[in-house]
C-alpha positions in Angstrom: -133.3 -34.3 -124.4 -132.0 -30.4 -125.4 -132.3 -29.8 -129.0 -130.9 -26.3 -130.3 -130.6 -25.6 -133.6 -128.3 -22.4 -134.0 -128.5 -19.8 -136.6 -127.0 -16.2 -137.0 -128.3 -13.0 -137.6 -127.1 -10.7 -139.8 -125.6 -8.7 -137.1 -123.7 -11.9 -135.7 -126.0 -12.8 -132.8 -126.1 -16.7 -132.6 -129.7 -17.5 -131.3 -132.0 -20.6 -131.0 -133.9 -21.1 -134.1 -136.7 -23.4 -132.3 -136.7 -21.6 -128.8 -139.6 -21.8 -126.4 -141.1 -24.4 -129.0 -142.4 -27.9 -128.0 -140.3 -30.5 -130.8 -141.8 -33.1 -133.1 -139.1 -35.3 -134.5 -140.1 -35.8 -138.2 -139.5 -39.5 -139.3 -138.7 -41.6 -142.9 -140.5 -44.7 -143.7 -137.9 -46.2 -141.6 -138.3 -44.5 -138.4 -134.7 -42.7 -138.7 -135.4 -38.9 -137.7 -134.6 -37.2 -140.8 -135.9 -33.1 -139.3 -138.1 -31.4 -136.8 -141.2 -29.3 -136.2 -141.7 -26.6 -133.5 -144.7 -25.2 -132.6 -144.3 -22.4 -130.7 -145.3 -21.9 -126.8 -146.1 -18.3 -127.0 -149.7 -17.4 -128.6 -148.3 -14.3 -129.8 -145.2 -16.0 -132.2 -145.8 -14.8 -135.7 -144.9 -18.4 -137.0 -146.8 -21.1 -135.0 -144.8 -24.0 -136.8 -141.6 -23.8 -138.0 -140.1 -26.8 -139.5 -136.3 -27.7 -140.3 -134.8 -26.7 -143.8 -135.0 -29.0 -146.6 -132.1 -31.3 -147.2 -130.9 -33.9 -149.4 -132.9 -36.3 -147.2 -135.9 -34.1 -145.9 -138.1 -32.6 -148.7 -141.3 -31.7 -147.3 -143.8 -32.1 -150.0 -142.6 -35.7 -149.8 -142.7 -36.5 -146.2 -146.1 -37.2 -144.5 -145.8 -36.8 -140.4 -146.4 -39.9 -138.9 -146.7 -42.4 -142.2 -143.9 -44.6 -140.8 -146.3 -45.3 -137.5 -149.8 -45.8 -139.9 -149.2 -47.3 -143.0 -150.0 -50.4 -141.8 -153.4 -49.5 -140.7 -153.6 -47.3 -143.6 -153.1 -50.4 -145.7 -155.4 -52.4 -143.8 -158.2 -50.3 -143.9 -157.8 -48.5 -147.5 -158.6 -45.2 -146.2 -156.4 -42.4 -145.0 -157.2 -39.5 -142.9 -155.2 -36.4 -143.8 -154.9 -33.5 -140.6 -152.8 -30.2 -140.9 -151.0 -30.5 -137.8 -148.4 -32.7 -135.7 -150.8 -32.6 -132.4 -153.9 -33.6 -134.6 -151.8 -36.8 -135.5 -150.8 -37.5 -132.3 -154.4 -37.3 -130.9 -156.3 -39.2 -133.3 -153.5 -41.9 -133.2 -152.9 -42.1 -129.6 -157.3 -42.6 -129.6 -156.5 -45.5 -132.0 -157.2 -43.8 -135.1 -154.5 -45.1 -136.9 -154.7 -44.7 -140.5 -154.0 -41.0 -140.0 -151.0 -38.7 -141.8 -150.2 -35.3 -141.2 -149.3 -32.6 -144.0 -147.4 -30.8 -141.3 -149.1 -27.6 -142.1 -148.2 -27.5 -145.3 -150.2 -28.2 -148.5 -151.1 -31.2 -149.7 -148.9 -32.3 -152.2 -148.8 -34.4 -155.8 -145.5 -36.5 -154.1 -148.0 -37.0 -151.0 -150.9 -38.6 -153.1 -148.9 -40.6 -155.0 -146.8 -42.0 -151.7 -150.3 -43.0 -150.2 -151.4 -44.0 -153.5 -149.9 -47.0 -153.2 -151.7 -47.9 -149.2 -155.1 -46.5 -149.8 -157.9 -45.6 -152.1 -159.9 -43.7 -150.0 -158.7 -40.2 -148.8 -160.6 -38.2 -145.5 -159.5 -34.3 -145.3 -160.1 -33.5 -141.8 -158.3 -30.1 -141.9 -158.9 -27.5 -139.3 -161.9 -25.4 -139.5 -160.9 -21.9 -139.9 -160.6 -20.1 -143.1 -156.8 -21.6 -144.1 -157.9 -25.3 -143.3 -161.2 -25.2 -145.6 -159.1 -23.3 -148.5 -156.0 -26.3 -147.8 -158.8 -28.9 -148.0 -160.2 -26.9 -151.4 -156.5 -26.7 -153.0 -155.9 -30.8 -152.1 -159.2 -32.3 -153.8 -158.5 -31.6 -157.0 -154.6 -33.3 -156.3 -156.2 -36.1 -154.6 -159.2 -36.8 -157.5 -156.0 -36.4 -160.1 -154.4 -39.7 -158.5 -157.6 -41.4 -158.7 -158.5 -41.3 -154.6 -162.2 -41.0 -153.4 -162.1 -38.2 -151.7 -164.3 -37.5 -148.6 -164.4 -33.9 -146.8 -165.1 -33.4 -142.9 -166.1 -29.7 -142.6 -165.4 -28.3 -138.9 -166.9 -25.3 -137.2 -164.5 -22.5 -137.5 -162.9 -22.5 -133.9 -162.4 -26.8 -134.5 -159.7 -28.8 -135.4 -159.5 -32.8 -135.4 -157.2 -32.2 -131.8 -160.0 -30.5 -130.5 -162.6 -33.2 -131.7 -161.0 -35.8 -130.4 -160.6 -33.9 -126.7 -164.2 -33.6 -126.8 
């Protein structure tokens, strides 16, 4: 499948907005593909991620990457395990870690706790280890205590991130 989404610069160049990027389709509680991530290819891109604008049906502090696939087991098991990224999901689900949601590489949200609120009372922040995951994981505690979730925190070494763990 060839997915471009085109945009213009200010000069009148049309270009690729999500070149050289590997897609993630970003799905409803229905499994209807409501936007898209990218994460870019080239080590040297100044945005790693980039995720589609928000719309009338995609408003990312209330959609959590991958909920349509785990909810069940996150309702099962009455935890949830909350990664950063799209390939963290993808790795700890497809190793049968199932009750698993992605912030997309955004922060942790009020509308995301109280969506998961209503699956689990348990919450696991397995961000990434560097500087920006342990300060996300910092900012969503408070946000996760205020909608009444136990909150449990998996500090990784700096150069980890739950992809990596799971590779190991």
């Amino acid at each position: 499948i060839f997915l471009a989404t085109i945009s213009q610069k200010e000069n009148g160049k049309v270009y690729d907005k999500f070149r050289a990027r590997i897609m993630f389709p970003i799905h409803n509680l229905a499994s209807k593909t409501i936007a898209f991530g990218g994460r870019s290819l080239d080590p040297a891109e100044k945005a790693k991620y980039m995720n589609s604008p928000e719309t009338a049906l995609y408003k990312k502090s209330q959609v959590l990457y991958g909920l349509n696939f785990s909810r069940n087991a996150i309702a099962r098991s009455r935890e949830v395990i909350f990664v950063e990224g799209y390939m963290d999901f993808l790795q700890l689900y497809q190793a049968g870690v199932e009750n698993v949601v992605s912030v997309s590489g955004t922060a942790l949200t009020k509308e995301h706790s109280q969506i998961l609120k209503q699956y689990s009372k348990t919450a696991y922040l397995v961000f990434d280890g560097d500087q920006a995951g342990q300060k996300a994981a910092s900012r969503s505690i408070p946000i996760l205590l205020e909608a009444d979730f136990y909150v449990k925190v998996l500090l990784l070494l700096p150069d980890e991130d739950p992809d990596s763990i799971v590779k190991m």
